[in-house]
C-alpha positions as CSV (number, residue, x, y, z in Angstrom):
1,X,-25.1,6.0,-59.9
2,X,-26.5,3.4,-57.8
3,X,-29.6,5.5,-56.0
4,X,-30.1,6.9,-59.9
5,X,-30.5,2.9,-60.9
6,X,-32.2,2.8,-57.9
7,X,-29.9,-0.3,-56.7
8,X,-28.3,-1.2,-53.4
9,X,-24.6,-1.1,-52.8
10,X,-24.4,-4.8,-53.2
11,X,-26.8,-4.8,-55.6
12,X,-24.0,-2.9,-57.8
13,X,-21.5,-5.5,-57.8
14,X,-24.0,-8.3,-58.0
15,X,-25.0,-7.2,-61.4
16,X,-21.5,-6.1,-62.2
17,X,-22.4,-2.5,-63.0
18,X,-19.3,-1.2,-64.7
19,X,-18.3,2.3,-66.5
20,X,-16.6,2.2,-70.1
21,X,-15.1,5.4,-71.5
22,X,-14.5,6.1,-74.9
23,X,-10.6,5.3,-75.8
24,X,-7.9,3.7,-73.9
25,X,-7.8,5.6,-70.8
26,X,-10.6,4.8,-68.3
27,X,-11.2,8.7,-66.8
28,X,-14.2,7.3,-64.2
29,X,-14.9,4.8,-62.0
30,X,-17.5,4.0,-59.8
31,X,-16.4,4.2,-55.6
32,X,-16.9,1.1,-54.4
33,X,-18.6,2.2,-50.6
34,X,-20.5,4.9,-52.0
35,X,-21.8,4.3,-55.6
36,X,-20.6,8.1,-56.5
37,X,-19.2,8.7,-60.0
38,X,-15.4,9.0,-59.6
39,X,-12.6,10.5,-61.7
40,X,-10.2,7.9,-61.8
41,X,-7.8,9.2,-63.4
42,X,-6.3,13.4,-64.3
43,X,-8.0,15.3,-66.4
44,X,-6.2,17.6,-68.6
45,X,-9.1,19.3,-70.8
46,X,-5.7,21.1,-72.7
47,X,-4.9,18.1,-73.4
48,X,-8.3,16.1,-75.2
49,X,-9.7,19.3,-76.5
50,X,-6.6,21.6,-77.8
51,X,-9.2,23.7,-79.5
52,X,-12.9,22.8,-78.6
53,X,-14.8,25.3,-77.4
54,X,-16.8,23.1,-75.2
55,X,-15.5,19.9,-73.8
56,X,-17.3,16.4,-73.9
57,X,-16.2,13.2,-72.1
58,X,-18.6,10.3,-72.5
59,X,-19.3,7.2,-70.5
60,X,-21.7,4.4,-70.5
61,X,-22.5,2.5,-67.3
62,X,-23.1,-1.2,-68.0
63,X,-25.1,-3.6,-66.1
64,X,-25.0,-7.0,-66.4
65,X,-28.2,-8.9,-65.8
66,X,-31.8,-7.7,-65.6
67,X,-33.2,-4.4,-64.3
């Protein structure tokens, strides 16, 4: 995530980049010394999508300040 914004490490938490997923549960995170997309929590596709053929979870990184 951060060499796709083309940011810094620091740069990440200065502008308090953030993920939000849809729902309650919070499945990714961003790693704190890398910048990599993270699951954060288990994912049990049986689970969210009993009978979907294919399998969507979104998430919307937020940055606060300019880019």
């Amino acid at each position: 995530v951060a060499k796709d914004l083309g940011l810094e490490l620091p740069a990440l938490r200065d502008r308090g980049v953030r993920l939000v997923s849809e729902g309650r549960t919070q499945y990714f995170a961003l790693h704190g010394k890398t910048g990599h997309l993270v699951t954060a929590e288990r994912i049990d596709r049986e689970q969210l999508c009993e009978s979907v053929q294919q399998c969507v979870l979104r998430c919307e990184v937020i940055v606060e300040g300019e880019m």
